[in-house]
C-alpha positions in Angstrom: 0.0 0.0 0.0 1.2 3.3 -1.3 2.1 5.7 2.0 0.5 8.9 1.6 1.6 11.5 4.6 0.2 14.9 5.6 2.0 16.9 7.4 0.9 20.0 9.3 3.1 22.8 11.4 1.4 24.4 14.1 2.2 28.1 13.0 -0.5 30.4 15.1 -0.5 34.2 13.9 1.2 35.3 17.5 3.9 32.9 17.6 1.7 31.4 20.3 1.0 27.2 21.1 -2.4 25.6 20.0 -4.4 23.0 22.3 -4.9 20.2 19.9 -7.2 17.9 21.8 -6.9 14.6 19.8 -3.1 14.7 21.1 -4.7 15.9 24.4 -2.0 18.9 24.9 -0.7 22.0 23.7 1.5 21.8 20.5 4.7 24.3 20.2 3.5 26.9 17.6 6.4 28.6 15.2 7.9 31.0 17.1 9.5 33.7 15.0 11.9 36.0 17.4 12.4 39.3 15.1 8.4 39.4 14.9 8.0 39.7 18.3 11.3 41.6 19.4 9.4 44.4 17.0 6.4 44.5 20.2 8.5 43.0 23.2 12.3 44.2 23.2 13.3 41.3 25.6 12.8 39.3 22.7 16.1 40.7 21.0 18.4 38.6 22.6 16.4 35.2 20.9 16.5 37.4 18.1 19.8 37.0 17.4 20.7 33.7 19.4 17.5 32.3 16.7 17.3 34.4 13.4 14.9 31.9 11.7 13.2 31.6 15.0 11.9 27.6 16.3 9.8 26.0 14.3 6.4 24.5 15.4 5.4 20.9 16.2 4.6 19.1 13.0 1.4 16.5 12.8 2.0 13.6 11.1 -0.3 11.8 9.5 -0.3 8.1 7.3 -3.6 8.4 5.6 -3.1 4.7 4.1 -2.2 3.1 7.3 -4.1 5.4 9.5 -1.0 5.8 11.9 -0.2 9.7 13.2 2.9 10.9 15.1 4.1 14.4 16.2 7.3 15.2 14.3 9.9 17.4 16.2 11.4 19.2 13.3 14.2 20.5 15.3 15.7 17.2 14.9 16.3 17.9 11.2 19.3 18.6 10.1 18.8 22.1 9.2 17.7 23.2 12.4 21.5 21.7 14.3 22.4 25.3 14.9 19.5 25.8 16.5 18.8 22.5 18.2 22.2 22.8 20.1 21.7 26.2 21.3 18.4 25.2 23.0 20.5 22.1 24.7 23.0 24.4 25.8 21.0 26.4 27.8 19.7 23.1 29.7 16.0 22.6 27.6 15.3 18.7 26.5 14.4 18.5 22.9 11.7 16.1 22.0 12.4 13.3 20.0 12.0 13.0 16.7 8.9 10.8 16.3 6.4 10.6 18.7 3.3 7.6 18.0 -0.5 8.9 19.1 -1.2 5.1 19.7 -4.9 4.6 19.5 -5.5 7.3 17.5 -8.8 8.0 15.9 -8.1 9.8 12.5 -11.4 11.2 11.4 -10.7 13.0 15.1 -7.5 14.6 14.1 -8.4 15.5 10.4 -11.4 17.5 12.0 -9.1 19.1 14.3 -6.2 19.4 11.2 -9.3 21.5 9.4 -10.0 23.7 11.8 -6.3 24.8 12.4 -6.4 25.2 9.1 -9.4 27.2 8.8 -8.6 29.6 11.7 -4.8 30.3 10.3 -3.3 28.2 13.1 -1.4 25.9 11.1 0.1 25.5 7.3 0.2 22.0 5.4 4.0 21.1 4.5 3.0 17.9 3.2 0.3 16.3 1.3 -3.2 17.3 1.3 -6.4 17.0 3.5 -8.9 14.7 2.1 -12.0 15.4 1.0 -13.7 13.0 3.0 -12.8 13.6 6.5 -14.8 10.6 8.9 -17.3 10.9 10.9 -15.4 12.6 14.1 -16.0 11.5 17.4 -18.9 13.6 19.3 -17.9 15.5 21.8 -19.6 16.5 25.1 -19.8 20.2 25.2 -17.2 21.0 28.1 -17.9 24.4 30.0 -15.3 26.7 30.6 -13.5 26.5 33.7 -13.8 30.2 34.2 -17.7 29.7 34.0 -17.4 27.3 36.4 -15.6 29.1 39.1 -18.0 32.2 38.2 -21.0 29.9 38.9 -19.2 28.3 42.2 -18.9 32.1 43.3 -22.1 33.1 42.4 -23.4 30.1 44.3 -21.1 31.1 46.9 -22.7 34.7 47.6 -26.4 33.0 47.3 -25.8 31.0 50.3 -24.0 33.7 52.1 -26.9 36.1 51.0 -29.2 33.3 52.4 -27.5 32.8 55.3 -27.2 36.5 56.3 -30.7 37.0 55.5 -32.1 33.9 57.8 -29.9 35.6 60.9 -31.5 39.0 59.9 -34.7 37.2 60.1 -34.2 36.1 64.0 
């Protein structure tokens, strides 16, 4: 069977990380250094220590085989310069491969598209396919912050209730 790879670098607009919840964590993004030394000048230093700035987790998907892996593409030889300078300073670089056992595909093509779709990531290799799967429905998670507004807001009922029955007395 004929391997057919898609590759995807997370590359947010901000040089930020993106939550990719079929690998349930937060991919590296690009980060390019003279971008954001032009808004934060403590950024200078990486500037010039990282000129072509990181580069972003890569997604790896088989499409024939149905296998994906994160790719650290500071492993690649292009990137030696860079890889060593982050070891010198005492920062474990990831290996090259890592295998998403278990992984349901039509779960992280959805999630693939909407990287895509919001800007958050750039394909390097291959294409999406048309016909995505059927992804896995989620339940609708709330927010955490909603949830610790709710908790508070339940908070001052009872302490309303409670001030109000020893007003009562």
């Amino acid at each position: 069977m004929k391997t057919e790879y898609l590759e995807v670098a997370i590359e947010t607009p901000k040089d930020g990380n993106l939550y990719f919840s079929p690998a349930k964590r937060t991919l590296r993004g690009r980060k390019d250094f003279n971008r954001m030394a032009q808004h934060e000048k403590n950024f200078m230093e990486l500037a010039f220590h990282f000129p072509q700035g990181i580069p972003g987790t890569v997604v790896r998907i088989d499409l024939a085989e149905k296998q994906v892996w994160l790719r650290e593409p500071l492993c690649d030889p292009q990137w030696e310069s860079a890889r060593e300078e982050i070891s010198s300073r005492g920062i474990e670089i990831p290996p090259p491969l890592e295998a998403m056992p278990g992984a349901f595909l039509p779960d992280w093509l959805h999630e693939v598209k909407r990287s895509l779709d919001h800007g958050y990531a750039t394909i390097i290799r291959g294409a999406l396919p048309r016909d995505l799967g059927q992804e896995t429905k989620r339940v609708e998670a709330a927010d955490p912050s909603e949830q610790k507004i709710e908790r508070l807001c339940n908070l001052v009922e009872k302490l309303l209730d409670t001030m109000a029955a020893g007003a009562a007395k």
